[in-house]
VOGU-3710 file (C-alpha; in Angstrom, 3 decimals, decimal comma):
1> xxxxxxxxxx> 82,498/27,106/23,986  79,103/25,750/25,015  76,794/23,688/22,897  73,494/24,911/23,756  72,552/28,560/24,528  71,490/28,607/27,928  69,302/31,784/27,075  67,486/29,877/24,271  63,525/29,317/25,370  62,265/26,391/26,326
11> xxxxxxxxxx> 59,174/24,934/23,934  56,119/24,743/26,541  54,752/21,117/26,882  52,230/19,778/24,854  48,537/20,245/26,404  46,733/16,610/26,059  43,120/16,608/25,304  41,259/15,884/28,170  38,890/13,223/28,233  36,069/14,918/27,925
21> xxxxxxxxxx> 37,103/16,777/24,920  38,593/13,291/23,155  35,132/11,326/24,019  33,036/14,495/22,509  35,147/14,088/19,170  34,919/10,008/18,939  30,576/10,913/19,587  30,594/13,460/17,004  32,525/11,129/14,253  30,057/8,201/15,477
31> xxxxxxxxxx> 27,230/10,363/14,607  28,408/11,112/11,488  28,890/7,823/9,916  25,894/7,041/11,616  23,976/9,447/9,930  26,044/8,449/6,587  24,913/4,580/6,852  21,478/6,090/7,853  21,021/7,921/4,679  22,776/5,572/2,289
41> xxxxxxxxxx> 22,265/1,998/3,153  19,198/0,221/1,446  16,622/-0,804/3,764  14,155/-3,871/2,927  11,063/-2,126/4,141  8,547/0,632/2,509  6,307/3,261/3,991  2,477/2,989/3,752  0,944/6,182/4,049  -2,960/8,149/3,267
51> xxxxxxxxxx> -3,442/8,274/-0,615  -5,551/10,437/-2,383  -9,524/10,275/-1,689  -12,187/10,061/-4,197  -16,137/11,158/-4,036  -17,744/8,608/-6,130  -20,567/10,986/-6,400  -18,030/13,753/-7,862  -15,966/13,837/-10,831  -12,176/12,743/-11,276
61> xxxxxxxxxx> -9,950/14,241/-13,988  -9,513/12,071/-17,314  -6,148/11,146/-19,014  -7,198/13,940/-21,294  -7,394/16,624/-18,076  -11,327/17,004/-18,483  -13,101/16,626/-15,400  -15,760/13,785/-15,512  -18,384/11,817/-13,063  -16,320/8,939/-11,250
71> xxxxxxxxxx> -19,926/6,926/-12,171  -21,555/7,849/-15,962  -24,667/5,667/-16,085  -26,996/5,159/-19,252  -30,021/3,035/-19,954  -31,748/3,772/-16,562  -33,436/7,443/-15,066  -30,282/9,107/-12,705  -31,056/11,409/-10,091  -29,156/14,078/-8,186
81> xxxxxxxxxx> -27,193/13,564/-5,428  -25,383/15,883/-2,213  -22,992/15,034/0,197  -19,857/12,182/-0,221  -19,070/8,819/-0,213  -15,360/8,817/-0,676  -13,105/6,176/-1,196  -9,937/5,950/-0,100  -6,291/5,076/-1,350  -2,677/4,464/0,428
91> xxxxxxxxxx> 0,529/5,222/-1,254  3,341/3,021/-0,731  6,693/5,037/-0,540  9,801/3,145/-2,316  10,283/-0,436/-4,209  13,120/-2,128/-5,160  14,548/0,098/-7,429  15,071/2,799/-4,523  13,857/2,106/-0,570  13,789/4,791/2,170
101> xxxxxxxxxx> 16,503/5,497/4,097  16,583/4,443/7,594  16,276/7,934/8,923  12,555/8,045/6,812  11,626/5,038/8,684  12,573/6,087/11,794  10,056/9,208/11,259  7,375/6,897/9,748  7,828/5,144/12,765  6,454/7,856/15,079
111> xxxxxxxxxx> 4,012/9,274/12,826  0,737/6,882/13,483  -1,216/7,865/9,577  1,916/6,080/8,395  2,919/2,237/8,690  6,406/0,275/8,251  6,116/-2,609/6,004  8,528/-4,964/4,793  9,186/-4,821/0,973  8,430/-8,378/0,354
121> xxxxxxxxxx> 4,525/-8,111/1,810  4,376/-5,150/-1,079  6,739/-6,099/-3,962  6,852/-10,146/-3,764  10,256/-11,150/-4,606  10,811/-11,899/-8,358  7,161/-9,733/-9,325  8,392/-6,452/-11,288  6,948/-2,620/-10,057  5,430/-3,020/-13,625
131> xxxxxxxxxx> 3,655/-6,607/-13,174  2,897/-5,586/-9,970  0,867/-2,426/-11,510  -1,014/-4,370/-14,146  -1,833/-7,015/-11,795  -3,291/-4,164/-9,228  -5,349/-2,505/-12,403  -6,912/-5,894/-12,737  -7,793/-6,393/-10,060  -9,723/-2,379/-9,804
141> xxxxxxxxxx> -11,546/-3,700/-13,119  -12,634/-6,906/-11,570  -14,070/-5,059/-8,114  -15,701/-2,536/-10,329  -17,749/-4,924/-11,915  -18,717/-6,863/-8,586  -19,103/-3,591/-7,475  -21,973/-2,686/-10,024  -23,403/-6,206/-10,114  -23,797/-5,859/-6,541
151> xxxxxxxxxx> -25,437/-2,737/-6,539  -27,899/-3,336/-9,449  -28,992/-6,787/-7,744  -29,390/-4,768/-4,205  -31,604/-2,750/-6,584  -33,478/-5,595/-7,937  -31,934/-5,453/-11,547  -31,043/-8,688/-12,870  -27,780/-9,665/-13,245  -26,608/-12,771/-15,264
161> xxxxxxxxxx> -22,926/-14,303/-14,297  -20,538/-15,127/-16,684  -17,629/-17,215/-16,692  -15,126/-15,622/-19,303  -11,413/-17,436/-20,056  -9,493/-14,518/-19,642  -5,994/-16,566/-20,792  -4,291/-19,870/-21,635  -1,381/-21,754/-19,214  1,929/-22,243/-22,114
171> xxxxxxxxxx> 0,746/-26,183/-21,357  -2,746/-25,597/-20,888  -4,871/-28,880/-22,575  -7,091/-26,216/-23,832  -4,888/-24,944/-26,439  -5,918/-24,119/-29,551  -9,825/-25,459/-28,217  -10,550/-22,267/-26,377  -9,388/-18,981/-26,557  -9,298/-15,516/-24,510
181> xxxxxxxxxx> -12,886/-13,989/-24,063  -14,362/-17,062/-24,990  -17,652/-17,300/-22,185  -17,752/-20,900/-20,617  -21,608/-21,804/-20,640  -21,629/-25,106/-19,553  -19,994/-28,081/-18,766  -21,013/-31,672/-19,809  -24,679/-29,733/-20,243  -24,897/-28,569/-16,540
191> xxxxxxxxxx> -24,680/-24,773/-16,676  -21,728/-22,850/-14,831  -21,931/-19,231/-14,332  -19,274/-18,897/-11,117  -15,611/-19,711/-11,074  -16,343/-21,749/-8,079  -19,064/-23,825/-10,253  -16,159/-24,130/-13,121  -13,817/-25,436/-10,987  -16,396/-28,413/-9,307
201> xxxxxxxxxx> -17,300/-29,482/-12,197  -14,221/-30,435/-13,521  -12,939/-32,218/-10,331  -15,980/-34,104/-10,536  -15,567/-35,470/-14,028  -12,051/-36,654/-12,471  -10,079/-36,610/-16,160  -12,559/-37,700/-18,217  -13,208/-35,415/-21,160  -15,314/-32,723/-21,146
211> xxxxxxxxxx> -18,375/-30,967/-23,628  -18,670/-27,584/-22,907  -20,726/-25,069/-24,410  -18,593/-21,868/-25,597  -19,788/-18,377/-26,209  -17,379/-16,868/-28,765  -18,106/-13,850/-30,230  -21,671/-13,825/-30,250  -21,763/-17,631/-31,594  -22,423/-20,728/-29,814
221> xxxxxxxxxx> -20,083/-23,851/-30,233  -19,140/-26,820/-28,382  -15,775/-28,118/-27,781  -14,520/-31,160/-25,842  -11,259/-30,307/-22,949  -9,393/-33,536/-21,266  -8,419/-31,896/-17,640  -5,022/-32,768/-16,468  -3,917/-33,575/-12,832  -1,660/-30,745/-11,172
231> xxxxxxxxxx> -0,676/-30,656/-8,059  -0,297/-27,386/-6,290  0,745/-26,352/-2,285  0,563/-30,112/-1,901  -3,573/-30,123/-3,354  -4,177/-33,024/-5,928  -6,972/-31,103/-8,325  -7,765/-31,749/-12,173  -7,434/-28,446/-14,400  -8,229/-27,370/-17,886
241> xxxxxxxxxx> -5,535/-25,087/-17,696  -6,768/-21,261/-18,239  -7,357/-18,432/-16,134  -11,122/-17,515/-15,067  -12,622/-13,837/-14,886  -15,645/-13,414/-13,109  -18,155/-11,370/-15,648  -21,364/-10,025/-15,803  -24,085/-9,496/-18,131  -25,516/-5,897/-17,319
251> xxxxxxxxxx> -28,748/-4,835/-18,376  -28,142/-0,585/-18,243  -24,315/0,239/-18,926  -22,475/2,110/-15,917  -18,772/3,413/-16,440  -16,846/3,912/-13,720  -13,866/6,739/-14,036  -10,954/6,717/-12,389  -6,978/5,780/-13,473  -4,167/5,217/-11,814
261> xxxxxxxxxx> -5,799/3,741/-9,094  -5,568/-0,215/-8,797  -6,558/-2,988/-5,938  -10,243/-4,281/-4,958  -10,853/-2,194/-1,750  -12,723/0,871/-3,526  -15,724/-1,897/-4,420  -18,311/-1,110/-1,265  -18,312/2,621/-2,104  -18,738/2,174/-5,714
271> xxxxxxxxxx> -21,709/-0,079/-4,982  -23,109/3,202/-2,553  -22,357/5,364/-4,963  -24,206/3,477/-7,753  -27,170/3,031/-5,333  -27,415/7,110/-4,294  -27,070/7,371/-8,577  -30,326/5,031/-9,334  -32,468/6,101/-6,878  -34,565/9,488/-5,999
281> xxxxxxxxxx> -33,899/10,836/-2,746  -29,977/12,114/-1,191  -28,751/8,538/0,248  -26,439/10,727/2,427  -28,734/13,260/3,328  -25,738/15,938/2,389  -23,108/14,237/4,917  -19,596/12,937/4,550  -18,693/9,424/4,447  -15,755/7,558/3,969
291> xxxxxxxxxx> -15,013/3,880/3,369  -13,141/0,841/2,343  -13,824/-2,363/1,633  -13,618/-5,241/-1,029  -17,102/-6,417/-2,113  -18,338/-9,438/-4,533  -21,766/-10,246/-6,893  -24,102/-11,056/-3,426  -22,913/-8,043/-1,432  -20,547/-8,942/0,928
301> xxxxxxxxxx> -17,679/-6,877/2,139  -14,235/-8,206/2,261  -10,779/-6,995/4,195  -8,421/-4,618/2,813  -5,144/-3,674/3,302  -3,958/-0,434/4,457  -6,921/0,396/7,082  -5,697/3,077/9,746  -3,580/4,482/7,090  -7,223/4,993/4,950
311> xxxxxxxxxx> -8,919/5,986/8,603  -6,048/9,109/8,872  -7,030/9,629/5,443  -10,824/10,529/6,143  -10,408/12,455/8,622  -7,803/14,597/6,837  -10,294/14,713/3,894  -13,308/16,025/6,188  -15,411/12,697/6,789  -17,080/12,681/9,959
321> xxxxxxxxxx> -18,250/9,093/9,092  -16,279/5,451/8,082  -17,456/2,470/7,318  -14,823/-0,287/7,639  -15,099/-3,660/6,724  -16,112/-5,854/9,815  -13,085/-8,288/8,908  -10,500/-5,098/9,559  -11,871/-4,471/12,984  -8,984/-5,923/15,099
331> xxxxxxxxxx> -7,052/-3,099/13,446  -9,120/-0,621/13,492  -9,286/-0,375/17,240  -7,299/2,490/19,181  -6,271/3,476/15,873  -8,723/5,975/15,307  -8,530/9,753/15,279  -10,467/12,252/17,078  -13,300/13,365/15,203  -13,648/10,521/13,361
341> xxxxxxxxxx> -17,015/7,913/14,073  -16,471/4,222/12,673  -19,471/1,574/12,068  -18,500/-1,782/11,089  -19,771/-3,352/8,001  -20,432/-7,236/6,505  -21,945/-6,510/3,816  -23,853/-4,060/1,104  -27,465/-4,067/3,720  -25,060/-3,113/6,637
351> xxxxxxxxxx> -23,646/0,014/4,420  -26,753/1,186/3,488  -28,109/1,340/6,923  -25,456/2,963/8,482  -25,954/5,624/5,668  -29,610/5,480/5,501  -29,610/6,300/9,663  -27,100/8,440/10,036  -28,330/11,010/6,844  -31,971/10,250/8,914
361> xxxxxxxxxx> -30,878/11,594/12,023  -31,105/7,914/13,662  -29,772/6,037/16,900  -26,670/5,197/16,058  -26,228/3,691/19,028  -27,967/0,967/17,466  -25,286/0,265/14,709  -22,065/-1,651/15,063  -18,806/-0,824/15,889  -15,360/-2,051/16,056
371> xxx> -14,912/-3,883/19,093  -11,484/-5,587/20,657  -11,210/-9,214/19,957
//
């Protein structure tokens, strides 16, 4: 008797994958933890991209939801105005709580209103999304008051500087001598109205105590401050320990409206928009402007961050014109879009006559632009 049945059918042989077949499946399970690390695995960069634009001639919505002028002005004859001067935000995508993936960089990458940035330039390491806010809404307050002083001395308004403590080191050797809001009016009976001034005069004295003359209040008083030596980023200086804020003594009140916005770069078109408020006539003669740009007391425009993101956002908001500070020009150059016409700007007279000649029908020929180098 046999063993095997002869008859029985024989299994056909295995087929092996070929290697065409085997190197497609090892591609497609590369992709997909690819696209796995892609979408889960923190990234230590954010995304700046355009923010939302604001006419400083128009009217923002309150925290109540009423709609009301970005600039209220009382004490002084207003008159009507046309046209735009908008100012212009960018909103940073992520923090440190939650960053974007790699596959949203990638796209921000290729998309040229929208910029790669790594976290640290945006959320310093050790500041909180929350400090970070306050210190940003700060720092709006401060430009909208260099913003109006700038504007009402363009105007020929006069304008008195104040030097205001705004707070107190934890070791400061003016504790429990001055106090928050307290206005510094002079030092050792030489008067001080700039931050700048503050600060030279107590180097000078070199540690020797100091009189100064204290607003608090409404009342006058003098009080006597020994500096003490720091050193700081390897600088030897003498200090009276407290934090300065540059204020202003205005004499008409003007209110400018608009929250949730922070940083110093809205200042130059605050100052236009004051300007067109206080004075007869359409500054833009009914045209669209856009702009950026820091400004202080005397008028002059400062950098900003955030510049061809803010360009992008112009032309997306209709602006035909965009005045850019002259200090951004180096990125401003082959960065911006069709349609869009940009002057460069120093300072509050350069502003105004790029307005004043385009709204005139001028040769704008004549005015300058961002140039390489």
């Amino acid at each position: 008797m046999s063993l095997f049945d002869e008859n029985a059918p024989v299994p056909a042989p295995r087929r092996r994958m070929s290697r065409a077949s085997l190197a497609g499946l090892w591609a497609v399970s590369f992709s997909l933890v690819a696209l796995l690390i892609l979408t889960i695995v923190p990234t230590s960069f954010v995304i700046q991209r355009p923010g939302p634009v604001y006419d400083t001639l128009g009217s923002v919505a309150s925290g109540d939801g009423e709609q009301r002028p970005l600039i209220s002005i009382s004490g002084a004859e207003t008159f009507p105005t046309s046209g735009t001067l908008d100012l212009l935000t960018v909103e940073v995508l992520g923090n440190r709580e939650r960053t974007p993936s790699w596959l949203e960089l990638a796209a921000a990458w290729f998309d040229p209103a929208r910029a790669v940035v790594p976290i640290d330039e945006i959320f310093p390491e050790g500041v909180t999304t929350e400090q970070r806010n306050d210190e940003n809404a700060a720092l709006m307050v401060d430009s909208q008051k260099e913003a109006t002083a700038a504007a009402l001395s363009e105007l020929g308004y006069d304008v008195t500087s104040l030097v205001r403590v705004h707070q107190l080191a934890d070791d400061s050797p003016a504790a429990g001598i001055l106090e928050p809001d307290d206005v510094i009016r002079s030092v050792d009976g030489q008067p001080v109205t700039t931050t700048a001034g503050l600060r030279d005069a107590v180097n000078a004295a070199g540690g020797r105590a100091l009189m100064l003359e204290v607003d608090r209040s409404g009342q006058q008083r003098s009080v006597e401050v020994t500096p003490k030596q720091m050193t700081t980023d390897g600088e030897t200086r003498w200090v009276i320990g407290v934090t300065i804020a540059q204020d202003f003594d205005f004499p008409i009140d003007v209110t400018l409206q608009l929250d949730n916005v922070g940083g110093p770069s809205a200042g130059m078109m605050f100052a236009l928009g004051i300007i067109d408020t206080l004075t007869p006539g359409e500054l833009t003669g009914g045209e669209r402007f856009a702009g950026t740009g820091t400004i202080d007391a005397t008028g002059n425009v400062g950098p900003i961050g955030g510049i061809r993101q803010k360009l992008y956002g112009a032309k997306d908001a209709g602006a035909a014109w965009f005045l850019a500070p002259e200090r951004n020009c180096n990125e401003v150059v082959g960065h911006i879009p069709d349609g869009l016409r940009v002057f460069s700007v120093a300072d509050l007279d350069d502003a105004l006559s790029v307005v004043e000649t385009v709204s005139e029908g001028g040769d704008l020929d004549a005015l300058p632009t961002c140039t390489a180098g």
